[in-house]
CHARMM-style PDB file with segment names, atoms N, HN, CA, C and O in Angstrom:
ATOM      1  N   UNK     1     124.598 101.980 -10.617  1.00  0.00      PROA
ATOM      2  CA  UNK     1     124.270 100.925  -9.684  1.00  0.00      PROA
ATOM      3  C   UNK     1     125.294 100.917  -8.557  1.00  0.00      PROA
ATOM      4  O   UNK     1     126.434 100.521  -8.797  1.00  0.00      PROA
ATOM      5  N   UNK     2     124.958 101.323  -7.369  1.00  0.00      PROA
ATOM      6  HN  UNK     2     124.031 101.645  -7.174  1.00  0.00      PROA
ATOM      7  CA  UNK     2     126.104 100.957  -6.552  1.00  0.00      PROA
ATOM      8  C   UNK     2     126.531  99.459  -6.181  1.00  0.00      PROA
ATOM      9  O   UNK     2     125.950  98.377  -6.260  1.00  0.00      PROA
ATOM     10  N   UNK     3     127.760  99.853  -5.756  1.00  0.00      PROA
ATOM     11  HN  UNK     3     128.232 100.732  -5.692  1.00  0.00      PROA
ATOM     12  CA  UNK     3     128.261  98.242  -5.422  1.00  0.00      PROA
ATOM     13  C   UNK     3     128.251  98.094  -4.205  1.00  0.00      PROA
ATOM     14  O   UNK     3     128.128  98.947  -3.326  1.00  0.00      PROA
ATOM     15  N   UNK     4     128.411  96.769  -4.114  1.00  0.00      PROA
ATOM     16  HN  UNK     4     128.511  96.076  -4.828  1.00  0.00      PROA
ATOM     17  CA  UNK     4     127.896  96.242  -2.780  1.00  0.00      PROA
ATOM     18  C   UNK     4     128.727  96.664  -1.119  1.00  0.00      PROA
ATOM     19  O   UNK     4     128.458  96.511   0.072  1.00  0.00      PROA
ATOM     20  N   UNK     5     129.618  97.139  -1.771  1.00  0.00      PROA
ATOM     21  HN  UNK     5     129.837  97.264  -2.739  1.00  0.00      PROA
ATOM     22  CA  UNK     5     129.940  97.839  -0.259  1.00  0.00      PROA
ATOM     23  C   UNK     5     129.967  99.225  -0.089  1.00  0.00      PROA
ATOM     24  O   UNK     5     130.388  99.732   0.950  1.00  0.00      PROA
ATOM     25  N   UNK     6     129.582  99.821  -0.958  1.00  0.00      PROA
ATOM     26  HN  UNK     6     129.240  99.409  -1.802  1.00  0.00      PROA
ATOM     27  CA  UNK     6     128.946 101.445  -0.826  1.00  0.00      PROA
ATOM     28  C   UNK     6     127.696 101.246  -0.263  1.00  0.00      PROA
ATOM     29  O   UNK     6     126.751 100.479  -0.442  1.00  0.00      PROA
ATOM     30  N   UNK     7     128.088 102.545   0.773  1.00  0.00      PROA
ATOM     31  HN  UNK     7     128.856 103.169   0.918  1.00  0.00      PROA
ATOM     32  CA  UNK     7     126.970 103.202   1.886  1.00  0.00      PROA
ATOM     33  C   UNK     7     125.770 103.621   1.233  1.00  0.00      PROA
ATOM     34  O   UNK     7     125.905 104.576   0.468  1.00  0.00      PROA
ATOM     35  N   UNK     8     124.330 103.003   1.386  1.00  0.00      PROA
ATOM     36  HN  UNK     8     124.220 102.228   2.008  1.00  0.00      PROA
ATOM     37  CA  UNK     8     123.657 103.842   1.441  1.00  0.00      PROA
ATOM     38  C   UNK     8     122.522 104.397   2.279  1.00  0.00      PROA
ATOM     39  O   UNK     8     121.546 103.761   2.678  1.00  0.00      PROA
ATOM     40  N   UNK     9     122.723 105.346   2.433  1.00  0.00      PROA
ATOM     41  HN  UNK     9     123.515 105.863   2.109  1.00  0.00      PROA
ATOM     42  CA  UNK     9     121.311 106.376   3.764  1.00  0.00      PROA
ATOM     43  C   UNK     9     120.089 106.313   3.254  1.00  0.00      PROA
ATOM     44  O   UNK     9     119.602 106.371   2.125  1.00  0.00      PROA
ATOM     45  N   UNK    10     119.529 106.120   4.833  1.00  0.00      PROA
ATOM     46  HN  UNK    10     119.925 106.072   5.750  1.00  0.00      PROA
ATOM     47  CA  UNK    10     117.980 106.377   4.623  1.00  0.00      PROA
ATOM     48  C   UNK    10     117.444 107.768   4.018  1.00  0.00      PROA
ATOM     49  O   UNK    10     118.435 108.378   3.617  1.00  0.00      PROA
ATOM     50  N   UNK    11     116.365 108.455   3.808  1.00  0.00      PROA
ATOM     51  HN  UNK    11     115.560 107.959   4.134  1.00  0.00      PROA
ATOM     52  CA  UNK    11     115.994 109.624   3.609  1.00  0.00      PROA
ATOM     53  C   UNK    11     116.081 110.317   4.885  1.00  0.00      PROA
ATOM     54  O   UNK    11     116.457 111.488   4.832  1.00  0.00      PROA
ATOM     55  N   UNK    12     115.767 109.751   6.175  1.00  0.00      PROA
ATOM     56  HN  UNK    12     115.461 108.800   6.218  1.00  0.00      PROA
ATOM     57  CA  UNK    12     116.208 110.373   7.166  1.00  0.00      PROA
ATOM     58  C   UNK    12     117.403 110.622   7.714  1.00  0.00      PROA
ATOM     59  O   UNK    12     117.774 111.595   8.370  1.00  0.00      PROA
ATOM     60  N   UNK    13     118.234 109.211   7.237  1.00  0.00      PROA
ATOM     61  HN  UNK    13     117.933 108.420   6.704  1.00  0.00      PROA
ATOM     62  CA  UNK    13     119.488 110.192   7.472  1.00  0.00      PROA
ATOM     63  C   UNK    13     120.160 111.111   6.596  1.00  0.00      PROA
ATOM     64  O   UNK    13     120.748 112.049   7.133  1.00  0.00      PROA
ATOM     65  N   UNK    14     120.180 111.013   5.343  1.00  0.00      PROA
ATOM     66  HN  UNK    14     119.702 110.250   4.906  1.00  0.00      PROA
ATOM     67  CA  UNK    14     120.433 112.403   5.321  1.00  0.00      PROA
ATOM     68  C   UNK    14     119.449 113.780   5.408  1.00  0.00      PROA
ATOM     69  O   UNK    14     119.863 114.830   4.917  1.00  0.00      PROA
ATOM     70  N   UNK    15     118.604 113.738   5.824  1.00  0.00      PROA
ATOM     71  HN  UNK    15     118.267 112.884   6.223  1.00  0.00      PROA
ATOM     72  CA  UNK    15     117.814 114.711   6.258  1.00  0.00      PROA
ATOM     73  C   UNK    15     118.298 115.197   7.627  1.00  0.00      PROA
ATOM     74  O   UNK    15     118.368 116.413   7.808  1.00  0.00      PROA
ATOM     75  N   UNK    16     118.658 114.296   8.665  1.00  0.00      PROA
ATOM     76  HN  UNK    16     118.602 113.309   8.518  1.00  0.00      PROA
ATOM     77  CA  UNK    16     120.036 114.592   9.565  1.00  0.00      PROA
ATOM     78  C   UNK    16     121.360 115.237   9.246  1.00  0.00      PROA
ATOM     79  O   UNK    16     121.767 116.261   9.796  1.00  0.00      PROA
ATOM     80  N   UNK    17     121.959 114.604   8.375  1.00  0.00      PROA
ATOM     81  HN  UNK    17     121.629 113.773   7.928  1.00  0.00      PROA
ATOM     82  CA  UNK    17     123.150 115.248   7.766  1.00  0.00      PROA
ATOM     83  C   UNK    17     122.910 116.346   7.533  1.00  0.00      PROA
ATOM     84  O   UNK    17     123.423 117.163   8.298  1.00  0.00      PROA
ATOM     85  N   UNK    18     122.130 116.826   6.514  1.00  0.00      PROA
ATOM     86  HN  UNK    18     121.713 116.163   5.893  1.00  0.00      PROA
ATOM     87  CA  UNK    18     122.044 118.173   6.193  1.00  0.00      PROA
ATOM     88  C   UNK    18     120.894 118.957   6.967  1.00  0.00      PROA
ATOM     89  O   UNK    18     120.112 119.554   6.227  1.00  0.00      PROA
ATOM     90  N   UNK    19     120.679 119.047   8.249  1.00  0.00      PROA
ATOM     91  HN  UNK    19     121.314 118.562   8.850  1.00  0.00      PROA
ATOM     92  CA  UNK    19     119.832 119.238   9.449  1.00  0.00      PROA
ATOM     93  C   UNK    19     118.615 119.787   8.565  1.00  0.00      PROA
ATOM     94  O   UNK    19     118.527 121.013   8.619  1.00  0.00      PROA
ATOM     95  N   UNK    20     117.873 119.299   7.945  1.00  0.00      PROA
ATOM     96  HN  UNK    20     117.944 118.303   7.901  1.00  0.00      PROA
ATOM     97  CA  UNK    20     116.744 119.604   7.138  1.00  0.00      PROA
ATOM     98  C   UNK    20     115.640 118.679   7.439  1.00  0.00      PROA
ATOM     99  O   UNK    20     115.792 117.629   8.064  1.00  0.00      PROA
ATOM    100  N   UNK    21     114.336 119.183   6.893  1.00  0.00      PROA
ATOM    101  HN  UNK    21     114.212 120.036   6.386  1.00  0.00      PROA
ATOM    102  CA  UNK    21     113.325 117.982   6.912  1.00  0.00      PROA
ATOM    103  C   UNK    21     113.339 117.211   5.978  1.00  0.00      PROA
ATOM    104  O   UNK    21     113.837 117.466   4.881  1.00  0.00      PROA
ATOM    105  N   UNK    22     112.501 115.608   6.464  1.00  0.00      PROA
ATOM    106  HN  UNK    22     112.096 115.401   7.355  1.00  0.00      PROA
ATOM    107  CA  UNK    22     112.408 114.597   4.728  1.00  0.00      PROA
ATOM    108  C   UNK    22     111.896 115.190   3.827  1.00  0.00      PROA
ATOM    109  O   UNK    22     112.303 115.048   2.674  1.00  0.00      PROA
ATOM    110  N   UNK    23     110.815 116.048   4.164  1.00  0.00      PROA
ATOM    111  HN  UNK    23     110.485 116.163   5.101  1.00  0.00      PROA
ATOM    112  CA  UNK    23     110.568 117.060   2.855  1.00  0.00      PROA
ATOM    113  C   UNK    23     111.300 117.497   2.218  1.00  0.00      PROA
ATOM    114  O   UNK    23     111.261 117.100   1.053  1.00  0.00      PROA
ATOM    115  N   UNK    24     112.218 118.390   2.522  1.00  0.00      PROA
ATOM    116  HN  UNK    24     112.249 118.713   3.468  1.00  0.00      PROA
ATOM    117  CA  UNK    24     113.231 118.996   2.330  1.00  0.00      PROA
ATOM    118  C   UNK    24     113.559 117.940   1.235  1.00  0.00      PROA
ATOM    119  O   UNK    24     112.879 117.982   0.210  1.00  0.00      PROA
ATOM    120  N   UNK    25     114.693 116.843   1.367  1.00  0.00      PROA
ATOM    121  HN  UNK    25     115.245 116.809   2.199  1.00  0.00      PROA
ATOM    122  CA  UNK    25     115.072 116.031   0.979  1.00  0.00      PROA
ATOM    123  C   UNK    25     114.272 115.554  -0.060  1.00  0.00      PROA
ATOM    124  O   UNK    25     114.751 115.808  -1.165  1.00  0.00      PROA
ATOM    125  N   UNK    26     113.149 114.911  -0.078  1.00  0.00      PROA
ATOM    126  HN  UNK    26     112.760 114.705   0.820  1.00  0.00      PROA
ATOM    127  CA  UNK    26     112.128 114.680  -1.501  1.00  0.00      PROA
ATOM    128  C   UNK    26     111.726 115.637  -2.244  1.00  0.00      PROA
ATOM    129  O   UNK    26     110.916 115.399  -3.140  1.00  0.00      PROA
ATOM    130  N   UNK    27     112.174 116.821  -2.042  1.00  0.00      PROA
ATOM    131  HN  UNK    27     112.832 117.015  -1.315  1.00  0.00      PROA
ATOM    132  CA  UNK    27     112.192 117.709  -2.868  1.00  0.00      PROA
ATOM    133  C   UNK    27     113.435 118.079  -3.660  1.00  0.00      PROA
ATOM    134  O   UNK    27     113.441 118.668  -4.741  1.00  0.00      PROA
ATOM    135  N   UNK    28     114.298 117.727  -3.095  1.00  0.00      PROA
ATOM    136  HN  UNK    28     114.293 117.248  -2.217  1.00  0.00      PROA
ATOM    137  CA  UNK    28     115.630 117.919  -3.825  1.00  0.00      PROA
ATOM    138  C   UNK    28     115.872 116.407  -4.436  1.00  0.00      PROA
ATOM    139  O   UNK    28     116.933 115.937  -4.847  1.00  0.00      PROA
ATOM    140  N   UNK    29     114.838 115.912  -4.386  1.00  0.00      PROA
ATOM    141  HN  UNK    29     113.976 116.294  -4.052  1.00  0.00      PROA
ATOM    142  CA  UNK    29     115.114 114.323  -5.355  1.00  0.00      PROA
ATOM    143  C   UNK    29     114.415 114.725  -6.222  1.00  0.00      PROA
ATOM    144  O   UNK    29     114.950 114.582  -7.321  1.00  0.00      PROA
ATOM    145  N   UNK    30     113.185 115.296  -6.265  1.00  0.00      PROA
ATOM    146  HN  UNK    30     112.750 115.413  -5.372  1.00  0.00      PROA
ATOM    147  CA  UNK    30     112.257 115.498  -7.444  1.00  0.00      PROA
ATOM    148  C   UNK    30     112.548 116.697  -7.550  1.00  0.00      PROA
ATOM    149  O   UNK    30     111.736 117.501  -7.091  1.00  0.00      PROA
ATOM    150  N   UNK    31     113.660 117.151  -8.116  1.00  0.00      PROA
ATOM    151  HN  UNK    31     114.320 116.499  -8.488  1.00  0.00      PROA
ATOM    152  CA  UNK    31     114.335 118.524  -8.611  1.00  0.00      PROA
ATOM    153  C   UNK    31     115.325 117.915  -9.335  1.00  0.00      PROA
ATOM    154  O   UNK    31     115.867 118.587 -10.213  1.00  0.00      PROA
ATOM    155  N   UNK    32     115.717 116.652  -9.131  1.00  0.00      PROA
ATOM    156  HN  UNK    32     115.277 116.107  -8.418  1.00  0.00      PROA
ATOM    157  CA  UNK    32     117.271 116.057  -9.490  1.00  0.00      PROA
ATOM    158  C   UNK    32     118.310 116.398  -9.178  1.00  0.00      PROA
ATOM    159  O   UNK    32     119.322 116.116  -9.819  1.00  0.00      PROA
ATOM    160  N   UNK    33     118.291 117.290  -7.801  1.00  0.00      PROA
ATOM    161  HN  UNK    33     117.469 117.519  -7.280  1.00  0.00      PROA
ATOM    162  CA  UNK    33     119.613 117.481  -7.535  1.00  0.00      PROA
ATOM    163  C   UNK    33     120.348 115.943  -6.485  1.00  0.00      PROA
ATOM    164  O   UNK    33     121.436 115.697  -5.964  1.00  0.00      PROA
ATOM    165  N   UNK    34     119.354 115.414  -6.577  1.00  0.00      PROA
ATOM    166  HN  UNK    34     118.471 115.614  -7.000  1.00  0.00      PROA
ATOM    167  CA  UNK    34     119.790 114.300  -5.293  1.00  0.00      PROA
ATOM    168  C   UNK    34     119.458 112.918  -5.743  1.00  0.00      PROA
ATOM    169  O   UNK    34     118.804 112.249  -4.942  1.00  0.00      PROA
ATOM    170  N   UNK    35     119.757 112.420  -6.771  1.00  0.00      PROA
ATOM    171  HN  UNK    35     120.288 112.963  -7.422  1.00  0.00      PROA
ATOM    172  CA  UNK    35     119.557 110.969  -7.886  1.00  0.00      PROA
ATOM    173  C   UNK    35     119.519 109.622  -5.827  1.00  0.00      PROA
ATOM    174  O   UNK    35     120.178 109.333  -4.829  1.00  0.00      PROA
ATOM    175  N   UNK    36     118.195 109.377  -6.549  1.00  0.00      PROA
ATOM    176  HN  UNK    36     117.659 109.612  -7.360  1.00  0.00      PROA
ATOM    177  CA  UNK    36     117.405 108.392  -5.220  1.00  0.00      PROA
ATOM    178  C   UNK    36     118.177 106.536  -5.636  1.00  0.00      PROA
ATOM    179  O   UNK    36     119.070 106.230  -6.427  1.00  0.00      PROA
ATOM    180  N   UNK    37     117.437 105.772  -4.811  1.00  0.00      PROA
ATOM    181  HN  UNK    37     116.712 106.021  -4.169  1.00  0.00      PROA
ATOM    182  CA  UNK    37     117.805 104.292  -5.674  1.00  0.00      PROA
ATOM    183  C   UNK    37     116.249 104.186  -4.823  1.00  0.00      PROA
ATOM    184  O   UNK    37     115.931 104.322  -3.642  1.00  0.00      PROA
ATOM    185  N   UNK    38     115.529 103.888  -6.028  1.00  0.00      PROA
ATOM    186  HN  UNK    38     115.787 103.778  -6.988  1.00  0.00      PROA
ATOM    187  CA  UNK    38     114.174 102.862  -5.301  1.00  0.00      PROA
ATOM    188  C   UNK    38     114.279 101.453  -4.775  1.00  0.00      PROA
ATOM    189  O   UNK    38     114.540 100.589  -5.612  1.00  0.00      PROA
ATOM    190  N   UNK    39     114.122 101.099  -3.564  1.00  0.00      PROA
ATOM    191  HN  UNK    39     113.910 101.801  -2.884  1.00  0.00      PROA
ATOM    192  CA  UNK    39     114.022  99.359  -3.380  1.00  0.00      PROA
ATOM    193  C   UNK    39     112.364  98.559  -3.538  1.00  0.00      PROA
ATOM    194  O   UNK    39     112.110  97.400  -3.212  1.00  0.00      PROA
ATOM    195  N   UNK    40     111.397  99.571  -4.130  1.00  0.00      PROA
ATOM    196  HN  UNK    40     111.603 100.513  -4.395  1.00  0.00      PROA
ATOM    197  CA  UNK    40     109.795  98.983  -3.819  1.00  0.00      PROA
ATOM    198  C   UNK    40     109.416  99.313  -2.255  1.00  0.00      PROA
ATOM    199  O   UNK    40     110.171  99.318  -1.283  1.00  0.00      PROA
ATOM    200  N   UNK    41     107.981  99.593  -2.321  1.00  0.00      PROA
ATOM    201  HN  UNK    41     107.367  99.590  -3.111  1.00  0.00      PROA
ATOM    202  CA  UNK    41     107.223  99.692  -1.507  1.00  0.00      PROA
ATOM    203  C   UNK    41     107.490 100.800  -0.394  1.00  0.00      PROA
ATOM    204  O   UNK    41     107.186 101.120   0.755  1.00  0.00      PROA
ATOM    205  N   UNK    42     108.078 101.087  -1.234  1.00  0.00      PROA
ATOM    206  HN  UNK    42     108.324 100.827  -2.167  1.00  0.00      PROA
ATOM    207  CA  UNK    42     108.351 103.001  -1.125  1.00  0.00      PROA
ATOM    208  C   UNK    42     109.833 103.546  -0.375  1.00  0.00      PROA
ATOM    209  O   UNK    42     110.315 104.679  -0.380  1.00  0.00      PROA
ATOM    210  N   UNK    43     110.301 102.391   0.207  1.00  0.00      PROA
ATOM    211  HN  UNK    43     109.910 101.471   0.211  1.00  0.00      PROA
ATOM    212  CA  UNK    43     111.889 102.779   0.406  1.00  0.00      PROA
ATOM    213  C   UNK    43     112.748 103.317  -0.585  1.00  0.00      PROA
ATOM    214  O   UNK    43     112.777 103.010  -1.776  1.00  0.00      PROA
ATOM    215  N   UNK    44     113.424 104.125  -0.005  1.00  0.00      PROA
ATOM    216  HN  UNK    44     113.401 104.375   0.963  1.00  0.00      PROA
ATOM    217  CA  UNK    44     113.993 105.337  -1.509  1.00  0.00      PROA
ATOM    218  C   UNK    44     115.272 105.061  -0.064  1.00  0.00      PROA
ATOM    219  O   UNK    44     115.039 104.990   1.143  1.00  0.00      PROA
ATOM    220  N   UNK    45     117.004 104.930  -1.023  1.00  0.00      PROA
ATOM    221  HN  UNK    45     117.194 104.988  -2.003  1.00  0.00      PROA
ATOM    222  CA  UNK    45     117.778 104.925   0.036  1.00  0.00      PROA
ATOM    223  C   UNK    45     118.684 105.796  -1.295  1.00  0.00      PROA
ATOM    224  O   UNK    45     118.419 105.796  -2.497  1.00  0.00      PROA
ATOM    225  N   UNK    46     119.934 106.574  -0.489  1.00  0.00      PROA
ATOM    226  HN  UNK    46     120.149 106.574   0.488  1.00  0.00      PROA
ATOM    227  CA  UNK    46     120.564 107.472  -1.234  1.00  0.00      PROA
ATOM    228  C   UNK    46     122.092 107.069  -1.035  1.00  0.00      PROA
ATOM    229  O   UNK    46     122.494 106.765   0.088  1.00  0.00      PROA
ATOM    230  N   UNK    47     122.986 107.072  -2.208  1.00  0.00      PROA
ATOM    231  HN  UNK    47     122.659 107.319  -3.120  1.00  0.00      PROA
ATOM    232  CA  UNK    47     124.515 106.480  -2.369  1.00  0.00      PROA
ATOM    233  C   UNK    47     125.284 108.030  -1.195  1.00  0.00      PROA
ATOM    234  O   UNK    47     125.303 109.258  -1.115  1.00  0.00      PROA
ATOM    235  N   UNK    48     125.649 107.126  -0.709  1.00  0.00      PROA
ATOM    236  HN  UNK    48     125.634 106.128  -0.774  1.00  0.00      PROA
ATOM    237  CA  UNK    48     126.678 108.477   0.534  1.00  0.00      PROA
ATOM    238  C   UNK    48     127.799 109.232  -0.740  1.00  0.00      PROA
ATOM    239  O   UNK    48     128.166 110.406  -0.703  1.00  0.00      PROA
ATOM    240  N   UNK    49     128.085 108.495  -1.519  1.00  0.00      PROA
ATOM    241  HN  UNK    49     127.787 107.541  -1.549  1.00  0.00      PROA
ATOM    242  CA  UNK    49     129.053 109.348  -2.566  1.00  0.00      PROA
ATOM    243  C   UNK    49     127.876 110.461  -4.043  1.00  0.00      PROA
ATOM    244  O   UNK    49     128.256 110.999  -5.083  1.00  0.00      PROA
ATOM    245  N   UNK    50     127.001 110.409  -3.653  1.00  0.00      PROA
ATOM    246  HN  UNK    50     126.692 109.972  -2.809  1.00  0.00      PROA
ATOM    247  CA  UNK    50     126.035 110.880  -4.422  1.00  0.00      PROA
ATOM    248  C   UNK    50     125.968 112.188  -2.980  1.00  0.00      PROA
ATOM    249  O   UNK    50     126.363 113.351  -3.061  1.00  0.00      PROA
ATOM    250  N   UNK    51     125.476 111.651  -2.017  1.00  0.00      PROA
ATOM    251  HN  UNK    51     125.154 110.707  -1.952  1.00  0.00      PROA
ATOM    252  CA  UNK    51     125.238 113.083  -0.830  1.00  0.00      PROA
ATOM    253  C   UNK    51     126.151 113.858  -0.607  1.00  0.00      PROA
ATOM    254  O   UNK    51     126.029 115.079  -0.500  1.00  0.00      PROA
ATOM    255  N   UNK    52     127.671 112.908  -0.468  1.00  0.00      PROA
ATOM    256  HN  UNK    52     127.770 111.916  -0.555  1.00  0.00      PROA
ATOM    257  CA  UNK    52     129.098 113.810  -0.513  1.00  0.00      PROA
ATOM    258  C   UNK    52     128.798 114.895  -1.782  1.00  0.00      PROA
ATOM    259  O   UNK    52     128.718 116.121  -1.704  1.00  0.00      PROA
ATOM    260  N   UNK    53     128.657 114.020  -2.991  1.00  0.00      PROA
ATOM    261  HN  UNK    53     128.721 113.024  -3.055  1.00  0.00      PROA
ATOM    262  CA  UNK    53     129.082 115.153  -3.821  1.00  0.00      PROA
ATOM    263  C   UNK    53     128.117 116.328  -4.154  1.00  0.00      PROA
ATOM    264  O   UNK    53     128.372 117.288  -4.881  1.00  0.00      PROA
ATOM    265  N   UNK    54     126.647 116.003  -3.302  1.00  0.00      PROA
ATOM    266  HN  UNK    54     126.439 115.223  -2.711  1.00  0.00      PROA
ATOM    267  CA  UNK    54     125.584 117.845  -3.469  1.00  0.00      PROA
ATOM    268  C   UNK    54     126.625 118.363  -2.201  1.00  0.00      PROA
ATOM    269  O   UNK    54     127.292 119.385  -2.368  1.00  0.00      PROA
ATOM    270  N   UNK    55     126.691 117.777  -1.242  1.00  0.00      PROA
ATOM    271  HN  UNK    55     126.149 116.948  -1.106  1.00  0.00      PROA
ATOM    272  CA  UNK    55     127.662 118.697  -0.782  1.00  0.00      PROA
ATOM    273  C   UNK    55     128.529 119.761  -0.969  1.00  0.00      PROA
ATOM    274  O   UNK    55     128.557 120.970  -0.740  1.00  0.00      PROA
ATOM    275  N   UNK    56     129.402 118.687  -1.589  1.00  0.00      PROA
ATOM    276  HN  UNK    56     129.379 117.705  -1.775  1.00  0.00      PROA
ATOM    277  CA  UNK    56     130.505 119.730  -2.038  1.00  0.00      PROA
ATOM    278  C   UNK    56     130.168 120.275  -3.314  1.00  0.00      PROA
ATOM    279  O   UNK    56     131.239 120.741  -3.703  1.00  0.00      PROA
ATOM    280  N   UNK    57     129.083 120.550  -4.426  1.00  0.00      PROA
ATOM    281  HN  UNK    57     128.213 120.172  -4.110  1.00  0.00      PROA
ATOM    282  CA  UNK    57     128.523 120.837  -5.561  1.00  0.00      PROA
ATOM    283  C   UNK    57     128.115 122.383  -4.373  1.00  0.00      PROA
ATOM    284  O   UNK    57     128.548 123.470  -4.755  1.00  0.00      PROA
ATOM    285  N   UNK    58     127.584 122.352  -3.484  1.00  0.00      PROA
ATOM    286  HN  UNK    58     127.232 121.468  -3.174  1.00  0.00      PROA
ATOM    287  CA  UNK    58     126.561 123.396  -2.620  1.00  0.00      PROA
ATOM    288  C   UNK    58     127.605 124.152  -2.595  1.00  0.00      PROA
ATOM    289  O   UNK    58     127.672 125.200  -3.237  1.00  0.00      PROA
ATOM    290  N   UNK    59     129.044 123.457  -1.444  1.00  0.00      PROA
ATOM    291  HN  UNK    59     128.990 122.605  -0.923  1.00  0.00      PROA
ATOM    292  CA  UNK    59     129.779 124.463  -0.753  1.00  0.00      PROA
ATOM    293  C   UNK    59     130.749 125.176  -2.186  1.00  0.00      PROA
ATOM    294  O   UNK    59     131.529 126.126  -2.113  1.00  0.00      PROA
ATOM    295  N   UNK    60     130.540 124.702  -2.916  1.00  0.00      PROA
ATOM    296  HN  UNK    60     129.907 123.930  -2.975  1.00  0.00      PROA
ATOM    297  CA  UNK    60     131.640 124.802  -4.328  1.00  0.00      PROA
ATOM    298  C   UNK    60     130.703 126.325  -4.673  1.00  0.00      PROA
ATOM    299  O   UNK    60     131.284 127.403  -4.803  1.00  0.00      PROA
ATOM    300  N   UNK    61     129.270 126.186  -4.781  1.00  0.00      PROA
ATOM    301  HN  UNK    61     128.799 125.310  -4.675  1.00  0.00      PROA
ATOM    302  CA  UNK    61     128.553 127.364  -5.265  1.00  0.00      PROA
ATOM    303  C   UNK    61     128.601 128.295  -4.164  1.00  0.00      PROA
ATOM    304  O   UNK    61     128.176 129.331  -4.674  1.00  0.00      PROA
ATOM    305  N   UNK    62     128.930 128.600  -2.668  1.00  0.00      PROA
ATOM    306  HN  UNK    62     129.276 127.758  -2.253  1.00  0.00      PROA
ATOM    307  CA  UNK    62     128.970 129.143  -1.922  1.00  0.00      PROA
ATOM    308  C   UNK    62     130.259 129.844  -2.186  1.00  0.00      PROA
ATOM    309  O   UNK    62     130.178 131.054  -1.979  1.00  0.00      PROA
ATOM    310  N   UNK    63     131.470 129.408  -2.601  1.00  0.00      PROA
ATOM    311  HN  UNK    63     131.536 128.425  -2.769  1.00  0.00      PROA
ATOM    312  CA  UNK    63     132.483 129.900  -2.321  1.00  0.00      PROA
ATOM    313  C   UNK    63     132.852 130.861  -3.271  1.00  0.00      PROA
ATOM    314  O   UNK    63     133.713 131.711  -3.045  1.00  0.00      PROA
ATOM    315  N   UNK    64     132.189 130.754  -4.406  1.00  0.00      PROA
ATOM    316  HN  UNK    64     131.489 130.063  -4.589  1.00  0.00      PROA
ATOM    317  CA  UNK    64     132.274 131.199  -6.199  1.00  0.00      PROA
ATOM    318  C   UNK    64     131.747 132.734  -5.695  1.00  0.00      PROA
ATOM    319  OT1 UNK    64     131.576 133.630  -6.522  1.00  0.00      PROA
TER     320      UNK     64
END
């Protein structure tokens, strides 16, 4: 559960962040690499310390 002063992004923004489409992005939620928070009526918003860490999970497998 995040707490109340953790960031969280729309699907578009991080679909910005990682210059990809929302597709893109709902696909890597329904893969589980990218754990969503539902609010109803179809808003899906994502913890910025959840996006940091596919990040650095990605660049970690890049460097190996």
């Amino acid at each position: 559960m995040p707490t109340i002063t953790e960031t969280l992004l729309t699907r578009k923004q991080v679909a910005a962040l990682f210059q990809v489409s929302t597709l893109s992005v709902i696909r890597l939620e329904q893969a589980g690499s990218l754990p969503a928070i539902r609010l109803g009526a179809g808003s899906v918003r994502y913890r910025r310390s959840d996006v940091e860490a596919f990040i650095r999970k990605c660049s970690d497998a890049t460097q190996a």
